[in-house]
C-alpha positions in Angstrom: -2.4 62.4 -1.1 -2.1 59.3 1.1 1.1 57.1 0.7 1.1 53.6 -1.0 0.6 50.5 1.3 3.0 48.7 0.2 4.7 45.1 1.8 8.0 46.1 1.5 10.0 48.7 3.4 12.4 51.4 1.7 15.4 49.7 3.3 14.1 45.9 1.4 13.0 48.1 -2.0 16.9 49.2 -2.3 19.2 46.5 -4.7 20.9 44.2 -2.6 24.1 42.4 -3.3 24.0 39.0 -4.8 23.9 35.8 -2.1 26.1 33.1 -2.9 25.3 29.5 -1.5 28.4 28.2 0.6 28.5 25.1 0.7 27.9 23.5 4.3 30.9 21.5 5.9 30.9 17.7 6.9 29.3 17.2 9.7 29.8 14.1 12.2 26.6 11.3 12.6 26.2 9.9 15.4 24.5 6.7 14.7 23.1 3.9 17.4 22.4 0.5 15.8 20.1 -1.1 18.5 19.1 -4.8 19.2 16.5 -5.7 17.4 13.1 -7.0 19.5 10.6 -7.8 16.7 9.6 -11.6 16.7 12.2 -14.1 15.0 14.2 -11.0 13.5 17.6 -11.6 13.5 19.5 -9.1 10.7 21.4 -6.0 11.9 21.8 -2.8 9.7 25.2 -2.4 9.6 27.8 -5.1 9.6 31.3 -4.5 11.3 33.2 -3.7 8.0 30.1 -0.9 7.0 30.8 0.1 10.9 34.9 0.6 10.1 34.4 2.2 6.5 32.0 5.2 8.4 33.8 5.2 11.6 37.0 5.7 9.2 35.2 8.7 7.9 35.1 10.9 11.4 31.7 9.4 12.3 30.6 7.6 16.0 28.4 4.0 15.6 26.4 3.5 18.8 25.8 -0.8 19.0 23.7 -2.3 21.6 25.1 -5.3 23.1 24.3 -8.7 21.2 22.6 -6.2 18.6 24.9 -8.1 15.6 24.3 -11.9 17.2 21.3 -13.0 15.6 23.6 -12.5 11.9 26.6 -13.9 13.5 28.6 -10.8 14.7 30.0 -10.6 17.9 30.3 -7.4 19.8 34.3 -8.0 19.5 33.9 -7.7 15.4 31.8 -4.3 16.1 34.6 -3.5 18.5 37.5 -3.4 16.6 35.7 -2.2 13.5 35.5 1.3 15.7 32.2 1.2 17.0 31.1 2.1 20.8 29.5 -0.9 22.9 26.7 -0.1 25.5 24.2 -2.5 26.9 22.1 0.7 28.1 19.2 0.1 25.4 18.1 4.1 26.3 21.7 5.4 25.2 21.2 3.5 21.7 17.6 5.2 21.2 19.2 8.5 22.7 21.2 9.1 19.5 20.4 11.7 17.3 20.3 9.1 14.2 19.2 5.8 14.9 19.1 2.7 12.0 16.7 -0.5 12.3 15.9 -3.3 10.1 12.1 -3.3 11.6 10.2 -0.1 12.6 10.8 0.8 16.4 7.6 -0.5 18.4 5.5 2.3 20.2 7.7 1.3 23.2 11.0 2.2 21.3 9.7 5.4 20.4 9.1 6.7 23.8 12.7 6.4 23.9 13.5 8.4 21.1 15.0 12.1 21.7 12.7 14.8 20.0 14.3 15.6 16.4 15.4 12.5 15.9 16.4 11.1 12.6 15.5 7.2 11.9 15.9 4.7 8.8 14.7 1.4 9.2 11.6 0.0 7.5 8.1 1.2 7.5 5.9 -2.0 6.8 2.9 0.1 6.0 0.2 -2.4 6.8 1.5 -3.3 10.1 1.3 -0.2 11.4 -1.2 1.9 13.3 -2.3 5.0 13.6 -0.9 5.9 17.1 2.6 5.1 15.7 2.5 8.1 12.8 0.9 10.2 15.5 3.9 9.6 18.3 6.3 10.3 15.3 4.6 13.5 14.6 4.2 14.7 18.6 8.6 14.4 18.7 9.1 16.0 15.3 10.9 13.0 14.3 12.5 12.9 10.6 12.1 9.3 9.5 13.2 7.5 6.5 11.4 4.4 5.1 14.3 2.0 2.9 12.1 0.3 1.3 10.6 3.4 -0.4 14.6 4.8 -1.4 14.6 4.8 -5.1 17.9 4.0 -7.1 19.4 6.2 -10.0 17.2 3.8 -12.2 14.3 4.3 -10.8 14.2 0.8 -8.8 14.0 -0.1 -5.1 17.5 -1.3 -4.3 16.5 -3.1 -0.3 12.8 -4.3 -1.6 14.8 -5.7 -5.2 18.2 -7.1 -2.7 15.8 -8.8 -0.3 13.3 -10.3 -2.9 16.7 -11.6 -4.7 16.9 -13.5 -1.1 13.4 -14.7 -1.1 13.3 -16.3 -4.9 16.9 -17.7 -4.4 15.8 -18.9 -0.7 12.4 -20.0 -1.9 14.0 -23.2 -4.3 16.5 -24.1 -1.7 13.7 -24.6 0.9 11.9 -26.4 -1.9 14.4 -29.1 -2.3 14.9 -29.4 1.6 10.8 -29.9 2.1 10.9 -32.9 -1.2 13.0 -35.0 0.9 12.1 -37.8 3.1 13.4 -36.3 6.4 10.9 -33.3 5.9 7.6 -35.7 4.9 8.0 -35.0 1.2 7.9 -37.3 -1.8 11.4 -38.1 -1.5 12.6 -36.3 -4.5 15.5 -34.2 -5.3 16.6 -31.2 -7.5 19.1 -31.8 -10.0 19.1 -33.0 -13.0 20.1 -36.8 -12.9 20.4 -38.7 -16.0 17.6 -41.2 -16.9 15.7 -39.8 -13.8 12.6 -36.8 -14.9 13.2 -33.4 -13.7 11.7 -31.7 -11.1 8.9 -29.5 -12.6 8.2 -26.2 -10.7 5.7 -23.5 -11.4 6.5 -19.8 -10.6 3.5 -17.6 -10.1 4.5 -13.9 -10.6 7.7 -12.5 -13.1 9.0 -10.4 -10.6 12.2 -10.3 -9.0 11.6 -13.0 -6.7 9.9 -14.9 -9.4 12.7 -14.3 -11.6 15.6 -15.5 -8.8 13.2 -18.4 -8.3 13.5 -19.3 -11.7 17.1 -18.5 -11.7 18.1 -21.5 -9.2 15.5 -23.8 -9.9 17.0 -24.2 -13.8 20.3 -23.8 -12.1 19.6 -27.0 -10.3 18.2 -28.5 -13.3 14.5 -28.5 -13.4 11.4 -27.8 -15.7 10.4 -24.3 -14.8 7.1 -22.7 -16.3 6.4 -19.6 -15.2 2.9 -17.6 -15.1 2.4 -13.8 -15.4 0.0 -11.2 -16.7 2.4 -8.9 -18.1 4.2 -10.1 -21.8 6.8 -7.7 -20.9 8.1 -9.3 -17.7 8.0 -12.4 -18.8 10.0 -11.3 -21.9 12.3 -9.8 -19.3 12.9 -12.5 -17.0 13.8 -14.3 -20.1 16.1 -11.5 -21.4 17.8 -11.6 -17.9 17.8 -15.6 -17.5 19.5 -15.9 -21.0 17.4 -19.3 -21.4 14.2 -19.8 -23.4 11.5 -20.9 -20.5 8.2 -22.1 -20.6 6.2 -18.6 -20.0 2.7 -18.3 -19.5 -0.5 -15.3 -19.3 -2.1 -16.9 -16.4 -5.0 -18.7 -18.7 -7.1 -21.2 -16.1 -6.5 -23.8 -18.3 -3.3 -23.7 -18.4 -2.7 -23.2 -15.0 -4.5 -26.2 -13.7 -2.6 -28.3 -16.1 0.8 -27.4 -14.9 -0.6 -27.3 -11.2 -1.6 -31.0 -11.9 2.0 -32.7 -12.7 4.0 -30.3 -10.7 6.1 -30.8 -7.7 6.7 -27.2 -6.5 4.7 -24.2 -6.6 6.3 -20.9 -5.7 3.3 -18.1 -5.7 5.6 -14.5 -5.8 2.3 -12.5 -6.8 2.2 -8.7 -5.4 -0.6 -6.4 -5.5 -1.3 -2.8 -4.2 -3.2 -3.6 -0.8 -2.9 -7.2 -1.2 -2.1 -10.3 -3.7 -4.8 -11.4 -5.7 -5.7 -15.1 -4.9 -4.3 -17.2 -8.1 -4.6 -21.1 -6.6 -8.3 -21.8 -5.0 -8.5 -24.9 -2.7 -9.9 -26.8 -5.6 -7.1 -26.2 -7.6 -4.5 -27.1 -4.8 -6.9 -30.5 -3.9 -6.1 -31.9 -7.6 -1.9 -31.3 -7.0 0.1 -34.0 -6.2 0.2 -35.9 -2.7 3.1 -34.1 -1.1 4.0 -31.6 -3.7 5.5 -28.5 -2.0 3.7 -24.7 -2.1 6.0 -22.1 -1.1 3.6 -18.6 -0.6 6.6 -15.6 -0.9 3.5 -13.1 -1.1 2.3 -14.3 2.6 3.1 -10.8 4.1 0.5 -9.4 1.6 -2.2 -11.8 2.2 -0.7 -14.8 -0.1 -2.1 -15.6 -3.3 -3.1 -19.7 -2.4 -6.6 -19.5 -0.9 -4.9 -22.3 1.5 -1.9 -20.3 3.1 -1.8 -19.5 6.5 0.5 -17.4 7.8 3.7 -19.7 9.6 7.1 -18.9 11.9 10.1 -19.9 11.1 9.9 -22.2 14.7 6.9 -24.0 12.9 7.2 -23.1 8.8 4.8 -25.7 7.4 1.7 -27.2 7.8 -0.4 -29.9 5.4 -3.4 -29.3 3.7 -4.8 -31.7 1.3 -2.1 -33.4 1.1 0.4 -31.1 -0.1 2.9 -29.0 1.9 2.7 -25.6 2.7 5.5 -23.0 3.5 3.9 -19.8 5.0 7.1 -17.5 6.5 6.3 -13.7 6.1 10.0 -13.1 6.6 12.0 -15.6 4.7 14.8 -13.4 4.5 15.2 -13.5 8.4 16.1 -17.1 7.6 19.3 -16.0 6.0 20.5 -13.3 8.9 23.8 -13.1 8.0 22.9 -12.8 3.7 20.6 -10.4 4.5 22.4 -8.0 7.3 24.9 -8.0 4.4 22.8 -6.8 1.5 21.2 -4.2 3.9 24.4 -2.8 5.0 25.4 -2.2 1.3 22.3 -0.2 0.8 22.9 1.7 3.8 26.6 2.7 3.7 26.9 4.8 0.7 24.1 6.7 2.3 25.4 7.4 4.8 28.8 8.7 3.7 26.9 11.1 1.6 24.6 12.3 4.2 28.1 12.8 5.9 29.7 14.9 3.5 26.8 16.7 2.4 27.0 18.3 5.7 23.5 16.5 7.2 20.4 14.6 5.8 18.7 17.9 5.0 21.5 18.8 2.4 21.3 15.6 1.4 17.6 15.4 0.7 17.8 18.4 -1.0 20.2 16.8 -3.9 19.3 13.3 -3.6 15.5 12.5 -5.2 16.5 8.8 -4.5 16.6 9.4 -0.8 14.2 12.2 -0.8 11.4 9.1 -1.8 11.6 7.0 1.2 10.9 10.3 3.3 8.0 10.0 5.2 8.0 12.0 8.2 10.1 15.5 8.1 10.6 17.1 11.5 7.0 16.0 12.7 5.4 16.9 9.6 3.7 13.7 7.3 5.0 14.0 3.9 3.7 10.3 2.6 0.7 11.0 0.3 0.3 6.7 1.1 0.6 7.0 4.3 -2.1 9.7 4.7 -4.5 8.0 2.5 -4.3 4.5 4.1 -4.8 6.1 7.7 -7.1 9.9 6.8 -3.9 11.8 8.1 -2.9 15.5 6.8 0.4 15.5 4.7 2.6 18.5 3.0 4.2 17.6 -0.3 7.9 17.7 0.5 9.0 20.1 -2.1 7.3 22.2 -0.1 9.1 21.8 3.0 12.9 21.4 1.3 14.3 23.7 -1.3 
């Protein structure tokens, strides 16, 4: 009689005594913050009081030289906050964690150490191919922070940075009305005898709602378009005012394009915004009515907006003004560096005392969303579709 094939040896077959997780210790990051090279880009990822609260834990911050000037910081702040100074660009990109604000260029990378561990955006639809495939040859972990999701489900850095853009979007408004900036010579506020403003917001987003926000702050008409009766019923909720709220009915559209003096078009899509204002529609506004296209880094949604810098932000067309800045944002360095910082701080600490990211990816389904990259491997399921890659599911990968 032959003996069983079986997978198992006698010695595995036996009962074994029960394994009991111990819990891994802190472990030290090492983190390099380094200058940032992309065009007009001027926030910084960590400001000096983030770099003394993780410094104050046992950790080492890495800043490039000048890295914090663009927002306003001086390499003194960064100094005394406990951070290490180098103007050796390769030592920043040689540490084993490194945080951006814009995703390192394909020159960056070739920097980067093998194994590397990086957080910084991932601007899908500016990337290409080559980039995901250099990630992959060094085995690089890589965290996207746009993609981190909150306790409640939100995006904290897309929702902090779109607060910028609606707030920033009404203040640049009011600047382009006035004479010094070819405009009609009109201001926000609400003076007595003289007609509000009137300002049409095209999406009920965050930055539509922000928008909103400041332009009845500063006391104008606001009406405010959107296909979805629950956001609009949410951005009245969260305004605490009754606004002039709209489906986005042609009619009704052209009408309040007609006899406004501001349009701010805050419209998102999945690949790109859906065009809302055609050229006939903007040729029957107002001579030198303002347009202000926040959806510009997704294509815009005015069939008139080109995309501007913030060196040359407008342009004319038909006689009405047009503000085309991708990165509005960028225009407020030292808001923005801010806001970023206090998304990535508590992060950090917790990667910290969960002794390393992988601990902390394990626990943390917030973090574990912005994951796209995992030693190498592609675990973006967007990502791979958008460029016909191979991905693993990271549940997989993590336990």
């Amino acid at each position: 009689m032959s003996t069983p094939i079986t997978p198992f040896t006698k010695a595995q077959l036996l009962p074994q005594e029960e394994m009991l997780e111990v819990l891994k210790s802190k472990s030290e990051l090492f983190i390099g913050i380094p200058k940032e090279t992309s065009y007009q880009e001027k926030r910084v990822c960590l400001t000096p009081d983030a770099v003394a609260a993780i410094t104050a834990h046992g950790h080492r911050v890495l800043v490039e030289s000048e890295a914090g000037l663009g927002a306003n910081f001086s390499d003194k702040d960064y100094s005394e906050a406990g951070a290490e100074i180098t103007q050796d660009t390769a030592k920043v990109f040689g540490c084993p964690m490194l945080l951006k604000v814009e995703p390192p260029s394909l020159t960056e990378l070739e920097l980067i150490n093998p194994q590397t561990i990086i957080i910084s955006a991932l601007q899908l639809k500016t990337q290409e191919k080559k980039y995901f495939e250099t990630l992959a040859a060094k085995r690089i972990t890589a965290i996207a922070f746009e993609f981190i999701r909150d306790e409640d489900g939100t995006f904290p850095a897309v929702r902090t940075l779109s607060e910028i853009a609606g707030t920033a979007s009404i203040l640049i408004a009011a600047e382009l009305l006035t004479n010094s900036k070819s405009g009609n010579g009109l201001m926000f506020g609400n003076i007595s005898g003289v007609p509000p403003i009137e300002v049409v917001i095209l999406g009920a987003g965050t930055v539509g709602e922000y928008a909103a926000r400041s332009a009845t702050g500063l006391g104008a008409n606001v009406k405010v378009f959107d296909n979805s009766i629950t956001k609009l019923r949410c951005l009245q909720t969260n305004i605490g005012k009754q606004l002039y709220t709209s489906t986005v009915q042609p009619k009704n559209l052209i009408k309040a394009l007609r006899r406004c003096d501001v349009v701010i078009g805050a419209v998102r899509g999945k690949n790109r915004s859906p065009i809302m204002v055609t050229e006939p529609m903007v040729e029957n506004m107002k001579k030198g009515a303002v347009v202000i296209d926040v959806s510009i880094d997704m294509g815009g949604c005015f069939e008139t907006s080109e995309v501007t810098n913030h060196d040359n932000p407008t342009f004319v067309k038909n006689g009405v003004i047009h503000y085309c800045v991708p990165n509005i944002p960028a225009r407020y360095s030292r808001t923005s560096s801010v806001s970023i910082s206090n998304i990535f701080t508590p992060y950090l600490l917790k990667i910290g005392e969960a002794g390393g990211l992988e601990n902390s990816l394990r626990f943390d389904r917030g973090l574990k969303n912005g994951l796209y990259f995992y030693h190498g491997v592609l675990t973006n399921k967007s990502v791979a579709d958008w460029f016909g890659l191979s991905y693993s599911d990271i549940n997989l990968l993590i336990f």
